[in-house]
N, C-alpha and C positions, 0 to 999 in steps of 0.2 A: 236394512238401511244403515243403522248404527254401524252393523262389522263393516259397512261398505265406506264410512266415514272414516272408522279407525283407522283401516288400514291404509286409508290416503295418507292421514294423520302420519302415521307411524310411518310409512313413506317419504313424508316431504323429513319428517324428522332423522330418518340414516342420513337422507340427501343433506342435510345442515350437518351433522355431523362430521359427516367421509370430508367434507369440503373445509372446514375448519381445522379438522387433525392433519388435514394436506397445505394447508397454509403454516399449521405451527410446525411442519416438516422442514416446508419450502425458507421459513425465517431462518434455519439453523441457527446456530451456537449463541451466546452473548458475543459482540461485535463490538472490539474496537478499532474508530476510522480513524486514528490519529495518534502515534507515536512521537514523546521529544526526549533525550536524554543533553546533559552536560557534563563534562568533565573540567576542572580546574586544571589550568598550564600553570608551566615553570614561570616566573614572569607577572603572574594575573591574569592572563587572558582566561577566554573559557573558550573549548569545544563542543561543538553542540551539531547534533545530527536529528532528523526530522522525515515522516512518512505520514504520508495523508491519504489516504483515497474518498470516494463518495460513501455517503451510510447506503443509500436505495438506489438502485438502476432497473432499468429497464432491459437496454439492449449495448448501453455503454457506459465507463464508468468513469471519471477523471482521475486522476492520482499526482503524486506531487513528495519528491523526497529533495533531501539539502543537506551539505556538509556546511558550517559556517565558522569562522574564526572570529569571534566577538572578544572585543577590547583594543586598547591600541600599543601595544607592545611586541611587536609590530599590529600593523593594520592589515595588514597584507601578510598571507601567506606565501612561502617560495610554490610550492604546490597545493592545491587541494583538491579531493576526487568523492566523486559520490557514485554509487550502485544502489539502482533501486534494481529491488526482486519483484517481482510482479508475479500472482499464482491464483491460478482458476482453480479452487476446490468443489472436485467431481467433472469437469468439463475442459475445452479446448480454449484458447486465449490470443487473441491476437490485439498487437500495441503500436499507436504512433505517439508520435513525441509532437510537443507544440515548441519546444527550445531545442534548443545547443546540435543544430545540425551535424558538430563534430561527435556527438556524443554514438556511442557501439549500442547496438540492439544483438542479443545473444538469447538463443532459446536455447533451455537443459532439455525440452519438452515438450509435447502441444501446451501443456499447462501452465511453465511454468517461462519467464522472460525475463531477462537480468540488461538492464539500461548503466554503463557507465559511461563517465565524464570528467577530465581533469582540468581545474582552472589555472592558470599560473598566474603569478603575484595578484592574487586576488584574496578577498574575504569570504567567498562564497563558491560554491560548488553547486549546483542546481541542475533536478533535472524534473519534467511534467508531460502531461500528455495525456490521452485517454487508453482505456485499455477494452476491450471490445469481446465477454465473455460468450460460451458458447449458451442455448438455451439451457444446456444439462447441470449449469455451475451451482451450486450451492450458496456459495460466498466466497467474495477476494479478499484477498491479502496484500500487504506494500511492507516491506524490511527493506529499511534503508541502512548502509555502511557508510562510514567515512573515515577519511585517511587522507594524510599527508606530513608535508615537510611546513615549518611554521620557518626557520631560520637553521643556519647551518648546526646547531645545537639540540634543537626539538622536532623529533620526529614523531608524531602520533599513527601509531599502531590502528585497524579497523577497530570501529567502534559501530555497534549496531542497535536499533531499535527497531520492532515490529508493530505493525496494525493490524489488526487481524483477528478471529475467533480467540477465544480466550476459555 
């Protein structure tokens, strides 16, 4: 009766095991959901590019990237463009957008989705939407770029920041 206890014991005990090291599988990497850098302009303004997605999903995830021109020297930029990258790691990915109906949906991938967007005379570049991973993913990711023309003298080169395993 005893071995016949144990080895329930010792049973339910792999079963709590195998299911926990399959959890701290399934959490993969340390995960950052949120990316911001800035740059200083000629001028005083500052460039500032931004990438967000959700920490935990289910079966969808939101995400959220922006080019911005902050300060008023000008206010307004002549152009400004944002790419967000969008990337299912270990699985298939598919993406819609909640803004900028002009904005290009591009896949490198099943995995991987590139959203871009130009504003003109504008202080903002914005793009959002949810991304929709496959069961096989591991964790997403969001690298947002940005770039543009501020006035016929400052042109900003891509500037990027990532969210994502770390």
């Amino acid at each position: 009766m005893l071995t016949k206890a144990r080895t329930g014991l010792m049973a339910v005990v792999a079963v709590v095991a195998s299911t926990l090291a399959c959890l701290v599988v399934m959490a993969g990497p340390a995960h950052a959901t949120q990316a911001s850098a800035s740059w200083n302009l000629v001028g005083g303004d500052r460039w500032q590019v931004n990438a967000w997605h959700c920490g935990t999903y289910w079966d969808s995830c939101a995400w959220s990237s922006s080019t911005k021109l902050l300060g008023s020297n000008p206010y307004n930029a002549q152009s400004i463009s944002n790419r967000a990258e969008l990337e299912s790691h270990g699985g298939s990915l598919s993406i819609s957008l909640s803004t900028h109906p002009g904005a290009t949906i591009t896949f490198t991938s099943s995995s991987l989705g590139k959203v871009t967007w130009t504003n003109w005379n504008a202080w903002i570049s914005d793009n959002s939407g949810v991304m929709r991973p496959s069961w096989s993913t591991f964790w997403v990711s969001t690298r947002s770029c940005g770039w543009g023309r501020v006035n016929s003298s400052i042109y900003v080169s891509e500037k990027c920041v990532y969210a994502g395993a770390f």
